[in-house]
C-alpha atoms as a printed R data frame, in Angstrom:
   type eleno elety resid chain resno       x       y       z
1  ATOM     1    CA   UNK     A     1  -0.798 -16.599 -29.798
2  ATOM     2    CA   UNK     A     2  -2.578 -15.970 -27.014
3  ATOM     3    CA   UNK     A     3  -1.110 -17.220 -23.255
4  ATOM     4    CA   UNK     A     4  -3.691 -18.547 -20.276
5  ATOM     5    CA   UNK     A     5  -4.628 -15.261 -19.363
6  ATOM     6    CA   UNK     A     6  -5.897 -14.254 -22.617
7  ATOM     7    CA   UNK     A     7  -3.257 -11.757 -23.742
8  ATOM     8    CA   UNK     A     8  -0.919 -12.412 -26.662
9  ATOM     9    CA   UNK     A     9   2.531 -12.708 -25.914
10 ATOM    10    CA   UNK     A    10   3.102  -9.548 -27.549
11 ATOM    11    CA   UNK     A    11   0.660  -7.908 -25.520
12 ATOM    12    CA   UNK     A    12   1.508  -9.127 -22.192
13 ATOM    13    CA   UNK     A    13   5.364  -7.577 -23.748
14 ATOM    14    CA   UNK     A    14   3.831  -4.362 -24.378
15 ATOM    15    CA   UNK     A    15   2.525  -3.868 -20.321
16 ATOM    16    CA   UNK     A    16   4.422  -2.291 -18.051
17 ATOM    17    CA   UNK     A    17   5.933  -4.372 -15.178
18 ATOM    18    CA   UNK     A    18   3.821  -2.493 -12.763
19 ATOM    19    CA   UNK     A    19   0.875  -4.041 -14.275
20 ATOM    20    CA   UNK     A    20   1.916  -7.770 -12.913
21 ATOM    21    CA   UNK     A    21   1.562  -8.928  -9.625
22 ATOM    22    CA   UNK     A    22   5.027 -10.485 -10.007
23 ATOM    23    CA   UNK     A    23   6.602  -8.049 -12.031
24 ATOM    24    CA   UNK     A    24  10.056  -9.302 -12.463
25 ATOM    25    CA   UNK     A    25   8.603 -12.434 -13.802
26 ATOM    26    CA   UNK     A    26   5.663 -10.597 -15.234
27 ATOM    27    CA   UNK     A    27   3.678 -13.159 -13.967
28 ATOM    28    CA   UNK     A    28  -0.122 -12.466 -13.509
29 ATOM    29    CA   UNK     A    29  -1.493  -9.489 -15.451
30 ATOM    30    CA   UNK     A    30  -3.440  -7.329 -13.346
31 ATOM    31    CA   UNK     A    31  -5.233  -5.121 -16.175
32 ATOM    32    CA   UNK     A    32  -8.923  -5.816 -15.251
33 ATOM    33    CA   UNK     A    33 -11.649  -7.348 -13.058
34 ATOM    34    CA   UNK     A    34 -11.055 -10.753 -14.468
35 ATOM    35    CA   UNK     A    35  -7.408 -11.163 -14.673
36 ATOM    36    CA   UNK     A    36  -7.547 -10.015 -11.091
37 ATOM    37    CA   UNK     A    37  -9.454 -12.662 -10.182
38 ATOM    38    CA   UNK     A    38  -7.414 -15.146 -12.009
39 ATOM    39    CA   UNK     A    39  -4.126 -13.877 -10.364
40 ATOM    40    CA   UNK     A    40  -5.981 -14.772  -7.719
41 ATOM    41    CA   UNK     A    41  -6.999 -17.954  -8.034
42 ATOM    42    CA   UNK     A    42  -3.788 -18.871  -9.496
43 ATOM    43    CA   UNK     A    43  -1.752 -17.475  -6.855
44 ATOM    44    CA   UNK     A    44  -0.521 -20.822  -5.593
45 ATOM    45    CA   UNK     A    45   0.691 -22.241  -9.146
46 ATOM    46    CA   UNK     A    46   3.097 -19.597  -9.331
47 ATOM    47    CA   UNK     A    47   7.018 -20.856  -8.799
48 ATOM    48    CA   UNK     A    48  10.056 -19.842  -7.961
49 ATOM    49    CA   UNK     A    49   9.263 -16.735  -5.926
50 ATOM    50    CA   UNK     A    50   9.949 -15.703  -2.791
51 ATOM    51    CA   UNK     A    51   7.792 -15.130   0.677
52 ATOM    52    CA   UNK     A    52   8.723 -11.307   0.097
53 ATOM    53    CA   UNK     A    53   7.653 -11.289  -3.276
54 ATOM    54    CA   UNK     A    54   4.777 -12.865  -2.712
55 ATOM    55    CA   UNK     A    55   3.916 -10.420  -0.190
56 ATOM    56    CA   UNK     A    56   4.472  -7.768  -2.316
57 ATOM    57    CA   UNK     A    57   2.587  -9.479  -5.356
58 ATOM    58    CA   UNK     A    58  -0.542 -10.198  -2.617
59 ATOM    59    CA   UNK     A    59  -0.511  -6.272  -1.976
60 ATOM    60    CA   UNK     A    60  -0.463  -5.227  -5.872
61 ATOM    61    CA   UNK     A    61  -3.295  -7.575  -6.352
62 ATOM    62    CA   UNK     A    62  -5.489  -6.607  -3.076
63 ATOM    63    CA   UNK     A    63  -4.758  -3.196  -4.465
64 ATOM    64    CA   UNK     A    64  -6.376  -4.065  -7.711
65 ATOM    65    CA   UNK     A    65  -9.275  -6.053  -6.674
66 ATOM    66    CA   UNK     A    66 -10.315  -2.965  -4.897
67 ATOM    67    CA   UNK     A    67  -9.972  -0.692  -7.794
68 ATOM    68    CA   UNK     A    68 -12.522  -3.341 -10.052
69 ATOM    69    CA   UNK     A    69 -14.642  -4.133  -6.809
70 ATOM    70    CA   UNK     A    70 -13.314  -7.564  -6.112
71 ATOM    71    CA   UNK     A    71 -14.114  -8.884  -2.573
72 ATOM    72    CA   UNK     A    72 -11.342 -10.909  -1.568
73 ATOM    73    CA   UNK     A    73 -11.963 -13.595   1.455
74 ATOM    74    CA   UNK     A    74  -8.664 -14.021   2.593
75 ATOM    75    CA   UNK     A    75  -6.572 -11.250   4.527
76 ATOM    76    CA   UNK     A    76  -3.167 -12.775   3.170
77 ATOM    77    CA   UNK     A    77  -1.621 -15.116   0.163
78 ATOM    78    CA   UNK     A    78  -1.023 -17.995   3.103
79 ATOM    79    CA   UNK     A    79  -4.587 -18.098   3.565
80 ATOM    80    CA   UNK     A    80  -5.045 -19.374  -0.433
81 ATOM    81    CA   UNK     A    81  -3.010 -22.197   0.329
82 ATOM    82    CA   UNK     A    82  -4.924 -23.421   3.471
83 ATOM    83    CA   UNK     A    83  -8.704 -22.892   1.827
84 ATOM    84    CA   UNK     A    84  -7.369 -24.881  -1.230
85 ATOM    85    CA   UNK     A    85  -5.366 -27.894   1.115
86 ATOM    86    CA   UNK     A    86  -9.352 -27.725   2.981
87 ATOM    87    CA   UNK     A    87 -10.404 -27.934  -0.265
88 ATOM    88    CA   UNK     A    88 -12.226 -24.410  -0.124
């Protein structure tokens, strides 16, 4: 059955935890151009982390978009949240 980002809960299983931006949760699959753009958007609908792994998830997908040639606007995750309260 296949989850919001496309993948099959057994294939989302079968990725390593480096391939998530939030890997402990293994939140946001970071396996090509358009799941990286997805993590992004999505960014702020993800709960129960912290600043710190946040940060950490905002580097592992900066990282990514620049492996599949994703410009990304903002410099930081805090940015997402202003753009989308200015309705951006």
């Amino acid at each position: 059955m296949p989850t919001s980002s496309g993948l099959s809960t057994a294939e989302k299983d079968r990725l390593p935890a480096s391939q998530f931006a939030f890997p402990k949760e293994r939140k946001e699959p970071l396996i090509d151009a358009s799941h990286v753009r997805n993590a992004i958007a999505r960014f702020d609908q993800v709960e129960g982390v912290s600043d710190r792994e946040r940060d950490e998830a905002w580097e592992r997908i900066t990282t990514a978009a620049r492996k599949f040639g994703i410009a990304v606007e903002a410099n930081n995750w805090r940015e997402l949240f202003v753009r989308k309260q200015q309705g951006h």
